[in-house]
Backbone atoms as SQL, in Angstrom:
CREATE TABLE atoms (id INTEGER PRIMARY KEY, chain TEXT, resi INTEGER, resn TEXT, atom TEXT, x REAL, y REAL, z REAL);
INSERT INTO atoms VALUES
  (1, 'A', 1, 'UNK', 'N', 106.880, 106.826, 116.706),
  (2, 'A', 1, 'UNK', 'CA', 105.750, 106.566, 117.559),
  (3, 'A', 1, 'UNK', 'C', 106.068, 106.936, 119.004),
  (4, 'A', 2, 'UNK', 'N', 107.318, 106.481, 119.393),
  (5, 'A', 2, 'UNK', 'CA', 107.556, 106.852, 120.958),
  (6, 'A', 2, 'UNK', 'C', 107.692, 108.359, 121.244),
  (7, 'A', 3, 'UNK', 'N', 107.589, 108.745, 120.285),
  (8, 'A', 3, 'UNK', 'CA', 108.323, 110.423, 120.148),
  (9, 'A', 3, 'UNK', 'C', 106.813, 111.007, 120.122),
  (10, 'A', 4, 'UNK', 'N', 105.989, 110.717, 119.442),
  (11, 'A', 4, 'UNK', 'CA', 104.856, 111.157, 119.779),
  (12, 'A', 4, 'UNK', 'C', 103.504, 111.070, 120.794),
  (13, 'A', 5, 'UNK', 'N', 103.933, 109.964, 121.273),
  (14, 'A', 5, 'UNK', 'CA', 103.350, 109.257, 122.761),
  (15, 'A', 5, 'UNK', 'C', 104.147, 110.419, 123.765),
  (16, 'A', 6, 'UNK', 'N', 105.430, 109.937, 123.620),
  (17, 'A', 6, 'UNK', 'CA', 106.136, 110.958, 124.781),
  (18, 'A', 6, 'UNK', 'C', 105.352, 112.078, 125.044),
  (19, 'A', 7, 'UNK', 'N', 105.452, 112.730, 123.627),
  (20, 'A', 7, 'UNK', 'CA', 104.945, 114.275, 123.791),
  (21, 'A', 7, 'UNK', 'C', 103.774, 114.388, 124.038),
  (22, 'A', 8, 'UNK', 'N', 102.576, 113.098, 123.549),
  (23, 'A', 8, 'UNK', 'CA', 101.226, 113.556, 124.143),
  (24, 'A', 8, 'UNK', 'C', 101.413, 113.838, 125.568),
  (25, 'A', 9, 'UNK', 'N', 102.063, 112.896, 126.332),
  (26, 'A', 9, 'UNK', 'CA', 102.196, 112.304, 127.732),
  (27, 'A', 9, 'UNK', 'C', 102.662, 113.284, 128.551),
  (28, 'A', 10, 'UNK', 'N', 103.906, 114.199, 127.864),
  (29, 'A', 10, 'UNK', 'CA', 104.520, 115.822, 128.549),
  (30, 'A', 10, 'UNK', 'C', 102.763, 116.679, 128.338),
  (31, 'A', 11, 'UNK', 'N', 102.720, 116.817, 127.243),
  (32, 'A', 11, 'UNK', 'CA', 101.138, 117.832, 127.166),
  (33, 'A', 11, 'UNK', 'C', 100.641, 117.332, 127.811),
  (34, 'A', 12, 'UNK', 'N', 99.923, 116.180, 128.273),
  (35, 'A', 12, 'UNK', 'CA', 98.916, 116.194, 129.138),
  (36, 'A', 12, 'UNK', 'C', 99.345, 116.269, 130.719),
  (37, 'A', 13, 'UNK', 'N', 100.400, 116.332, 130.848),
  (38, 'A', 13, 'UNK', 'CA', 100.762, 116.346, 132.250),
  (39, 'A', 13, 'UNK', 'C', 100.282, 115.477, 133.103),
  (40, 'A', 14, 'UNK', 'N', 100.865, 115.540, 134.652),
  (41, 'A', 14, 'UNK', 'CA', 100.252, 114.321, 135.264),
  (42, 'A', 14, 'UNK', 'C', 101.233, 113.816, 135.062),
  (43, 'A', 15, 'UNK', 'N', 101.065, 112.585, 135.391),
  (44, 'A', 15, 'UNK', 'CA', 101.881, 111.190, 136.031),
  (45, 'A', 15, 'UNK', 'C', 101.753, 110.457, 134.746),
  (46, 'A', 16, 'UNK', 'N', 101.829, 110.284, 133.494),
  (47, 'A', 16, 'UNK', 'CA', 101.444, 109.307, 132.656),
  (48, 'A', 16, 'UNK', 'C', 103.022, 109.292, 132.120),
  (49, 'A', 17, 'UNK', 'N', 103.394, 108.187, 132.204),
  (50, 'A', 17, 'UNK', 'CA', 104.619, 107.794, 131.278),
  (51, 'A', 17, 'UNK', 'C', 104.295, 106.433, 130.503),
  (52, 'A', 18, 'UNK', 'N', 105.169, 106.735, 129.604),
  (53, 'A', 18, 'UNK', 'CA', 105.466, 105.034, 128.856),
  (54, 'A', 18, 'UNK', 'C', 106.649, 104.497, 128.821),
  (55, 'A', 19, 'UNK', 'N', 106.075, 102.901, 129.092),
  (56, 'A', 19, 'UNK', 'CA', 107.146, 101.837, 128.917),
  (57, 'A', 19, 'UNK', 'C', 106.448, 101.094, 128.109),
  (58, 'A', 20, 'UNK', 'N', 107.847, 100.048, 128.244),
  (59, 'A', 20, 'UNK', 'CA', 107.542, 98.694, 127.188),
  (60, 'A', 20, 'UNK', 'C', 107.260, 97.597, 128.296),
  (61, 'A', 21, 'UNK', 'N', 107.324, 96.169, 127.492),
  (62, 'A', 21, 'UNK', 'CA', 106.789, 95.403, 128.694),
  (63, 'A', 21, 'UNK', 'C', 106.796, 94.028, 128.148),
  (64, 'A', 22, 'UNK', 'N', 108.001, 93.122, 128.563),
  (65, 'A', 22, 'UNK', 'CA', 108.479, 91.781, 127.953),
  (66, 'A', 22, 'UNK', 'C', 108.436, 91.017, 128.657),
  (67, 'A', 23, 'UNK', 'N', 108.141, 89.611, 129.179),
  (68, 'A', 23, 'UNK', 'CA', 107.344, 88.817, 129.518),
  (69, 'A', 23, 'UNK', 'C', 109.519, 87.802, 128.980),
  (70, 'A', 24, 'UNK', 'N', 109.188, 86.742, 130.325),
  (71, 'A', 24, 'UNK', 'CA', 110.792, 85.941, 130.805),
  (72, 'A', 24, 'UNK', 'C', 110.276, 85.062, 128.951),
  (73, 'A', 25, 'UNK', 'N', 108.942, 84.552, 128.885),
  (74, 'A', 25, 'UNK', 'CA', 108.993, 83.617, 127.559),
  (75, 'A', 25, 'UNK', 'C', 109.155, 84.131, 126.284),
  (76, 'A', 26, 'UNK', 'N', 109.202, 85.851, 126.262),
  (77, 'A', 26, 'UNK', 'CA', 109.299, 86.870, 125.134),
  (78, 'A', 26, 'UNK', 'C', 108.409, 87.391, 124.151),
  (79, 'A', 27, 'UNK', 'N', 107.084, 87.151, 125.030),
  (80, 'A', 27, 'UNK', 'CA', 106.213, 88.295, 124.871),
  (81, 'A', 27, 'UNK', 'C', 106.344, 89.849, 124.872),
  (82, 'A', 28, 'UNK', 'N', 106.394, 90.406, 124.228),
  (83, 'A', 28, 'UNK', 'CA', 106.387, 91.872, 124.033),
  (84, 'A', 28, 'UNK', 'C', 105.229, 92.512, 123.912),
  (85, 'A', 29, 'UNK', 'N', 105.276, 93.775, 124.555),
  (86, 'A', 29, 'UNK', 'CA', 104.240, 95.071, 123.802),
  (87, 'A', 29, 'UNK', 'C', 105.046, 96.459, 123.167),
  (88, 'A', 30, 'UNK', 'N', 105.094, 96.788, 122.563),
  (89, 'A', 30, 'UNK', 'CA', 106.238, 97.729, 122.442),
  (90, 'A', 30, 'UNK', 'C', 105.726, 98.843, 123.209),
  (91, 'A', 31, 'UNK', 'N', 104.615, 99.664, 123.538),
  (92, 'A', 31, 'UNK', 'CA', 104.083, 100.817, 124.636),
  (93, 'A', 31, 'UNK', 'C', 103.750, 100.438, 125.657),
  (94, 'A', 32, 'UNK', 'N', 103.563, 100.978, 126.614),
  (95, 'A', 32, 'UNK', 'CA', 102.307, 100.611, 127.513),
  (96, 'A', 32, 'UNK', 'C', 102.558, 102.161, 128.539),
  (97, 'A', 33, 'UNK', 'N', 100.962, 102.529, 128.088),
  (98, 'A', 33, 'UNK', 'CA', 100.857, 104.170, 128.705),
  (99, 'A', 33, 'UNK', 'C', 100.271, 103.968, 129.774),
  (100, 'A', 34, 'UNK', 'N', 101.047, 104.468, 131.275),
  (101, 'A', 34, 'UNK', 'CA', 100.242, 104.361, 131.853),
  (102, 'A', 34, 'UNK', 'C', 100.370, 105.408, 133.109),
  (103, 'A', 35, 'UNK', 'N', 99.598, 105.588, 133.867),
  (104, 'A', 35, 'UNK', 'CA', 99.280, 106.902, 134.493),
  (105, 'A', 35, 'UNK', 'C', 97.962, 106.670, 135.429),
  (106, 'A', 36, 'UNK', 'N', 97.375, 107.581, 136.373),
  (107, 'A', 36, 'UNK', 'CA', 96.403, 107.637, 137.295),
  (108, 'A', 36, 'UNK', 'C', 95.350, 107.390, 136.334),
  (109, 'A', 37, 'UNK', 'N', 94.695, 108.357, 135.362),
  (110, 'A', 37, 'UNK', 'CA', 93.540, 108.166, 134.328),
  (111, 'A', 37, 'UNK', 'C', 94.103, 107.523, 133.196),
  (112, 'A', 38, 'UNK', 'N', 94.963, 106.436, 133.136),
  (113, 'A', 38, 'UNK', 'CA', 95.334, 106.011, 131.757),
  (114, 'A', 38, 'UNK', 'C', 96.189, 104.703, 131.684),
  (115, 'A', 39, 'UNK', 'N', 95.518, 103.922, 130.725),
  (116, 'A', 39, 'UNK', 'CA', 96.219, 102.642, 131.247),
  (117, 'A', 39, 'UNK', 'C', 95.762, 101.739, 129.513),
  (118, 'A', 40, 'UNK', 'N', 97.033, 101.833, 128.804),
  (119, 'A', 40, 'UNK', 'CA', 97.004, 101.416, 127.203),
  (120, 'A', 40, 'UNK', 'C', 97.950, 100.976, 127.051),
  (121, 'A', 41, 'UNK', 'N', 97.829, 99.591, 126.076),
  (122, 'A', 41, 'UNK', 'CA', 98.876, 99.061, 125.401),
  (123, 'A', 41, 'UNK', 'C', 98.721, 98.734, 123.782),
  (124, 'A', 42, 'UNK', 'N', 99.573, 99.115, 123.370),
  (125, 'A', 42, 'UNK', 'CA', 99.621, 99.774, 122.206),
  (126, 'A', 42, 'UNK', 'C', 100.833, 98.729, 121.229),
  (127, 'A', 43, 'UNK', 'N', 100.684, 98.179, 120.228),
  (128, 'A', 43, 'UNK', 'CA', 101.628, 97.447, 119.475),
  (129, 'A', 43, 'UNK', 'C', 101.603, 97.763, 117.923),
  (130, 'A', 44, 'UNK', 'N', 102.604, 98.087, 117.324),
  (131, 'A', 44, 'UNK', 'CA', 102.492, 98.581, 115.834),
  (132, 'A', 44, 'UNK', 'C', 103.510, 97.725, 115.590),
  (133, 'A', 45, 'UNK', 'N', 102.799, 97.299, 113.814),
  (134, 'A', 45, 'UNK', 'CA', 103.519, 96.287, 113.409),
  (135, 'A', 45, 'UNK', 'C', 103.486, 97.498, 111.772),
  (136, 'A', 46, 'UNK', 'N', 104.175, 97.101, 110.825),
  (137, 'A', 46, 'UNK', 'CA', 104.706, 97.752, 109.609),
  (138, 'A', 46, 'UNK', 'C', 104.137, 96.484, 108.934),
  (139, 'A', 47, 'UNK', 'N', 102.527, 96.745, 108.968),
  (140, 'A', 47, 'UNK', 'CA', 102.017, 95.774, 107.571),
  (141, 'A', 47, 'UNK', 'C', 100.477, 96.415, 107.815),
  (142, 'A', 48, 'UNK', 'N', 100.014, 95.919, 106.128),
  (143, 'A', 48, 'UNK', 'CA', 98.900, 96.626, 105.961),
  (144, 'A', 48, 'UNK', 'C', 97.601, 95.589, 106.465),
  (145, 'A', 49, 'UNK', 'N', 97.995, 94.760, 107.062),
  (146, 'A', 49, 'UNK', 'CA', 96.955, 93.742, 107.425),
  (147, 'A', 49, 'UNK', 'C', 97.051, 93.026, 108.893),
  (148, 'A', 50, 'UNK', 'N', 96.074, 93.126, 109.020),
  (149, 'A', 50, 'UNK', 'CA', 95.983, 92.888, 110.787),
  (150, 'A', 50, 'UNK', 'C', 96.146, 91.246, 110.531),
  (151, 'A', 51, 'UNK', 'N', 97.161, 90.470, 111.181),
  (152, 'A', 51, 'UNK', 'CA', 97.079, 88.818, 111.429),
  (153, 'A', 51, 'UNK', 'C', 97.212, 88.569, 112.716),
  (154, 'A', 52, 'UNK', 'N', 96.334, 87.381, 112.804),
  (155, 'A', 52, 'UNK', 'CA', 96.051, 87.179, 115.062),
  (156, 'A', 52, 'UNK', 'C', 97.382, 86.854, 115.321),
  (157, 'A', 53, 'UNK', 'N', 98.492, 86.324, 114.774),
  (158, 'A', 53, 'UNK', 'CA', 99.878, 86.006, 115.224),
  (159, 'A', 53, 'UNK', 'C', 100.277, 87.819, 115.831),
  (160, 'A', 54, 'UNK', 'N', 99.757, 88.466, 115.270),
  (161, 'A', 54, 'UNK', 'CA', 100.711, 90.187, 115.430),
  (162, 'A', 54, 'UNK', 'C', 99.769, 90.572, 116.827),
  (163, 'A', 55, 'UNK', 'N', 98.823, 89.771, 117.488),
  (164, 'A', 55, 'UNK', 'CA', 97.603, 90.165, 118.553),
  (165, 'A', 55, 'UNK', 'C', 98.385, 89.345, 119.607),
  (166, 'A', 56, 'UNK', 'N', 98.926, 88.543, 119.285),
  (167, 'A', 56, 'UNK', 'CA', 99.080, 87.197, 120.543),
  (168, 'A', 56, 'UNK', 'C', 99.842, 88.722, 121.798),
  (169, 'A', 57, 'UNK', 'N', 100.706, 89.179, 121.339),
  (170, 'A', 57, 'UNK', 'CA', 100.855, 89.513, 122.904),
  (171, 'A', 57, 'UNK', 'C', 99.825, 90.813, 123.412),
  (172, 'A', 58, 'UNK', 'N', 99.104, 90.883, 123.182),
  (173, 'A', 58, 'UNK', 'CA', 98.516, 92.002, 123.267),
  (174, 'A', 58, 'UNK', 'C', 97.154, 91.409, 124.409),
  (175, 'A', 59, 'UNK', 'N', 96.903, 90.297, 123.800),
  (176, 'A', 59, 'UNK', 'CA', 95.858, 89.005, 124.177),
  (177, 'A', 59, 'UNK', 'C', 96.947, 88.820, 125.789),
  (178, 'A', 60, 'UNK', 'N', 98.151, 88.308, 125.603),
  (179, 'A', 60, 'UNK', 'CA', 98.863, 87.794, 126.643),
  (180, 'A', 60, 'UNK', 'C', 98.876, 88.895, 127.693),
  (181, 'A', 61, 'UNK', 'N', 99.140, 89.856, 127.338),
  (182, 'A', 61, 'UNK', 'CA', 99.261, 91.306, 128.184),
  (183, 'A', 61, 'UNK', 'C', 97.840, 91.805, 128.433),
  (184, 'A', 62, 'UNK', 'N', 96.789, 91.413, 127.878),
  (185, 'A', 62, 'UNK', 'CA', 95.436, 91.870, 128.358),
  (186, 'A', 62, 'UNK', 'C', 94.534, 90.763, 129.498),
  (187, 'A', 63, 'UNK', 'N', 95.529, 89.735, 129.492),
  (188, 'A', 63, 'UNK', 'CA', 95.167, 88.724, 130.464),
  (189, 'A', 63, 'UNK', 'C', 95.866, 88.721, 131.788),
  (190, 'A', 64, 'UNK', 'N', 96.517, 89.575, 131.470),
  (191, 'A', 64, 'UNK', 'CA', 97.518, 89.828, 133.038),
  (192, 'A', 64, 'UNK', 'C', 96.667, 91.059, 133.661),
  (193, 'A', 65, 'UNK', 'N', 96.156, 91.710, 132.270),
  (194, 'A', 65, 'UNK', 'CA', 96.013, 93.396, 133.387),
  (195, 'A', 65, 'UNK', 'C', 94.601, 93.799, 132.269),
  (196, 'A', 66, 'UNK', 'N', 93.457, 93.092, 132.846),
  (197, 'A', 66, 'UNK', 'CA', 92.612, 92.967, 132.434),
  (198, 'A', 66, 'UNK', 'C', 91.725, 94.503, 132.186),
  (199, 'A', 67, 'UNK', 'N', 91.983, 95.054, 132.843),
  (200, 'A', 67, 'UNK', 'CA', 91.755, 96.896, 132.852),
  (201, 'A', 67, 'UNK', 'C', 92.219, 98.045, 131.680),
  (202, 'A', 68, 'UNK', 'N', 93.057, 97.096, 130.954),
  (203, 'A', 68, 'UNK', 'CA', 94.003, 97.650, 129.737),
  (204, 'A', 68, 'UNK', 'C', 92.990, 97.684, 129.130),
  (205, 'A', 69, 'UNK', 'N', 93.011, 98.701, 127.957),
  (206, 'A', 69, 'UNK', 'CA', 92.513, 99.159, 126.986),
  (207, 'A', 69, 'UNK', 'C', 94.289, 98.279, 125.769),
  (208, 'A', 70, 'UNK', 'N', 93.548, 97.771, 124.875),
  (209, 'A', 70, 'UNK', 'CA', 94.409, 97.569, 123.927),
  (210, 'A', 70, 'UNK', 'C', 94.580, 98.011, 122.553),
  (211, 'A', 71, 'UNK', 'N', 95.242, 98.495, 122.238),
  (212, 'A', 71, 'UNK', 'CA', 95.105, 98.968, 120.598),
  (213, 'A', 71, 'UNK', 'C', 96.241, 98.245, 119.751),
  (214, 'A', 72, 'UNK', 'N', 96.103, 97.980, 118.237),
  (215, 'A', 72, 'UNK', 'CA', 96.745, 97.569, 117.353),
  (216, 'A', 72, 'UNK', 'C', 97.052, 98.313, 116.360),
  (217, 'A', 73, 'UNK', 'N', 98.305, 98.775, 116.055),
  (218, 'A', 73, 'UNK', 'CA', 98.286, 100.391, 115.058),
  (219, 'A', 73, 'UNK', 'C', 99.233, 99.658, 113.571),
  (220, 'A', 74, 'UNK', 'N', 98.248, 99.555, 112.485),
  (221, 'A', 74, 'UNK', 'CA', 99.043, 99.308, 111.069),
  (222, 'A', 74, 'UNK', 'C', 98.752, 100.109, 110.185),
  (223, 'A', 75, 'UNK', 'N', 99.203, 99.685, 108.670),
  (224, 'A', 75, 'UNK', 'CA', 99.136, 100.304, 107.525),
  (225, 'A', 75, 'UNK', 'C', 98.375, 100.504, 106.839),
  (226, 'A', 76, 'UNK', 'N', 97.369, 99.480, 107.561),
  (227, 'A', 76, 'UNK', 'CA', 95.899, 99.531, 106.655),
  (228, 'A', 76, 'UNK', 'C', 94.843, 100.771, 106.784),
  (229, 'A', 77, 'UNK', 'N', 94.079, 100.798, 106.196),
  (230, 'A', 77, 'UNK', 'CA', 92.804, 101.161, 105.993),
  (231, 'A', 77, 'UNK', 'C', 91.603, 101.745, 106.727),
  (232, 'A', 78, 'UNK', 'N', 91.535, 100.199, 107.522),
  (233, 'A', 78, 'UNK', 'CA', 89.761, 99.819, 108.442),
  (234, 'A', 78, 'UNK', 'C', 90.359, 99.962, 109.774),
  (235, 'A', 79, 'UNK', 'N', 89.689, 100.164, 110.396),
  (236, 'A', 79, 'UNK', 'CA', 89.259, 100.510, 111.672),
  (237, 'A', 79, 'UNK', 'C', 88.440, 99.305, 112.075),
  (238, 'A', 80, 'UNK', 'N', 88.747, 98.647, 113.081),
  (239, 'A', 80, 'UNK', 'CA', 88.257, 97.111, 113.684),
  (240, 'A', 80, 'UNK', 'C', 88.479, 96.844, 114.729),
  (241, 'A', 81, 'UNK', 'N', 87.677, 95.776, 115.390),
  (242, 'A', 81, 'UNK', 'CA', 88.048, 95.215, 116.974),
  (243, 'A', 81, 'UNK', 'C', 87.948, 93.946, 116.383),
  (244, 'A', 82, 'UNK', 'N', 89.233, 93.312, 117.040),
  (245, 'A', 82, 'UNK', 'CA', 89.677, 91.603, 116.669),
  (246, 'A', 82, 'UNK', 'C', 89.690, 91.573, 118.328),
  (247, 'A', 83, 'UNK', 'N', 88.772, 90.714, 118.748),
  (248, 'A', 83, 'UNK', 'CA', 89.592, 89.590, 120.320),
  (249, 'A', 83, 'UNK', 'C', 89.742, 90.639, 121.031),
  (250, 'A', 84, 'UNK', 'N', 88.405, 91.565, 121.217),
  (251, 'A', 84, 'UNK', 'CA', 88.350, 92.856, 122.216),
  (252, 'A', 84, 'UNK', 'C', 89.775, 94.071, 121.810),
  (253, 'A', 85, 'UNK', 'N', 90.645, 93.757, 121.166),
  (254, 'A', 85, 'UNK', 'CA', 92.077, 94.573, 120.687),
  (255, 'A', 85, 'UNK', 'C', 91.278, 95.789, 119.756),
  (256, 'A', 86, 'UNK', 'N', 91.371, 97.457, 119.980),
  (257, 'A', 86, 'UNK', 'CA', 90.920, 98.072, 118.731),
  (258, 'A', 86, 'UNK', 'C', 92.216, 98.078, 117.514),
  (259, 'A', 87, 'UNK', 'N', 92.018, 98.008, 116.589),
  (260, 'A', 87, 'UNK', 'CA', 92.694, 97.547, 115.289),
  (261, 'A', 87, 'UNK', 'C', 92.605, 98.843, 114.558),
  (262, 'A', 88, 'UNK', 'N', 93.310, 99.664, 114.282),
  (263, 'A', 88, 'UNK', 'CA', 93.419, 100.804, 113.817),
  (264, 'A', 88, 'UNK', 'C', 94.650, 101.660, 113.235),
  (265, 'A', 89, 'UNK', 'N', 94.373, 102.150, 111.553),
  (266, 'A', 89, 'UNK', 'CA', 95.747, 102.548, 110.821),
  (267, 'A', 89, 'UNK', 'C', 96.544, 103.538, 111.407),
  (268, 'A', 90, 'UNK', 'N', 97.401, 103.894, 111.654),
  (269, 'A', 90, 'UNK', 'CA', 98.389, 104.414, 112.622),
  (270, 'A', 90, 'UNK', 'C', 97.887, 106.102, 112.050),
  (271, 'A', 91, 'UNK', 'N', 97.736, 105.999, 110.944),
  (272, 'A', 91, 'UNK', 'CA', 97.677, 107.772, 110.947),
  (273, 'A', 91, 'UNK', 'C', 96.237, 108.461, 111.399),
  (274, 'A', 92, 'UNK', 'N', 95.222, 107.202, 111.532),
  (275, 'A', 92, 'UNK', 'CA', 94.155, 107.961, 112.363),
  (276, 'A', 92, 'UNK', 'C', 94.254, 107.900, 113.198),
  (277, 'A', 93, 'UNK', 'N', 95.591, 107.117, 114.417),
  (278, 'A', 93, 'UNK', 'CA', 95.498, 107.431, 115.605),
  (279, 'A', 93, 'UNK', 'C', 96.139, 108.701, 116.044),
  (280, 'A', 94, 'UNK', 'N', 96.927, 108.961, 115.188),
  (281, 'A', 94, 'UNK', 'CA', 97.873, 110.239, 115.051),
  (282, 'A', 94, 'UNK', 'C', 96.620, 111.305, 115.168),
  (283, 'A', 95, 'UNK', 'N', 95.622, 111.310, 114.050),
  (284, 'A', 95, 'UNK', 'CA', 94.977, 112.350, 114.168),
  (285, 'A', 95, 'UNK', 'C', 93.880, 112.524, 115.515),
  (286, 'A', 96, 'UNK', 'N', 93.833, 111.574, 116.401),
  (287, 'A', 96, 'UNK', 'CA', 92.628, 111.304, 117.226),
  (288, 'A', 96, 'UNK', 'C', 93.516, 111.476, 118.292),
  (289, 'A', 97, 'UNK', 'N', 95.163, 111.927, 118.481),
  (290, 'A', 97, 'UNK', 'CA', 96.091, 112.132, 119.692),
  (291, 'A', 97, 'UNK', 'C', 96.196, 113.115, 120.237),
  (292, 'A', 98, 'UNK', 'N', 95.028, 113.237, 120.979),
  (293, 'A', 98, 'UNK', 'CA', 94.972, 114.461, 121.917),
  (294, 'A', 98, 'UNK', 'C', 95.459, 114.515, 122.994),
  (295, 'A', 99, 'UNK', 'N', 95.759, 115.641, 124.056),
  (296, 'A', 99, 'UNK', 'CA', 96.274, 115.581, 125.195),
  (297, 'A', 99, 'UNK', 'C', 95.041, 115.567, 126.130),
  (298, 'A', 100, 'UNK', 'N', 94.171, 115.694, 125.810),
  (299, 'A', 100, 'UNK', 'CA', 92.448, 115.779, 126.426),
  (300, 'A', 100, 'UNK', 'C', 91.888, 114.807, 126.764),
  (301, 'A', 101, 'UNK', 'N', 92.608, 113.316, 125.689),
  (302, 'A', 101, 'UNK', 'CA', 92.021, 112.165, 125.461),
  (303, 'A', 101, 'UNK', 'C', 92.698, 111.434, 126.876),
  (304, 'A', 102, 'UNK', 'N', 91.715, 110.418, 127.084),
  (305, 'A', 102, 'UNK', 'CA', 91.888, 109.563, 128.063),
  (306, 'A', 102, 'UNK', 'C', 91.997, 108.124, 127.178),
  (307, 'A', 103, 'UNK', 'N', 92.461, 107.056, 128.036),
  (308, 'A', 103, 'UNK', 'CA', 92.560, 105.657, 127.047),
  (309, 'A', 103, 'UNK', 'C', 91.090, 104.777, 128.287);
């Protein structure tokens, strides 16, 4: 995943890099893209089912930086918004990873 973020992030040029982003009580996000036009946090978990325990930091990190766009990338299926988070199987985000795209 970081390997392919990276490389959107070189193609699109510009200022957009990614980090991660852990919180002193150990909240995590594992991405967070961000740049002049771009500002996403992104968490993939290795299960085929979205559970609100796998959202909590995403929720925690969208309350700090309310401007975030959030996404949730698993194994499943459906395509969904849980708690404003878009919920979506990792290989259609793959296919929807353009360098054109904005978050």
């Amino acid at each position: 995943m970081a390997q392919h973020l990276t490389a959107w992030a070189a193609y699109r040029g510009g200022d957009t890099k990614l980090y991660y982003w852990r919180t002193p009580s150990g909240a995590e996000v594992d991405f967070v893209v961000y740049g002049k036009n771009d500002f996403c946090a992104i968490e993939v978990k290795n299960s085929s089912k979205v559970r609100d325990e796998y959202l909590s930091s995403l929720l925690t990190f969208k309350n700090d930086y309310p401007e975030c766009k959030t996404i949730f990338l698993y194994r499943g299926k459906e395509k969904l918004v849980k708690k404003d988070i878009v919920c979506m199987p990792c290989d259609e985000f793959f296919k929807k990873l353009d360098p054109a795209m904005t978050w």
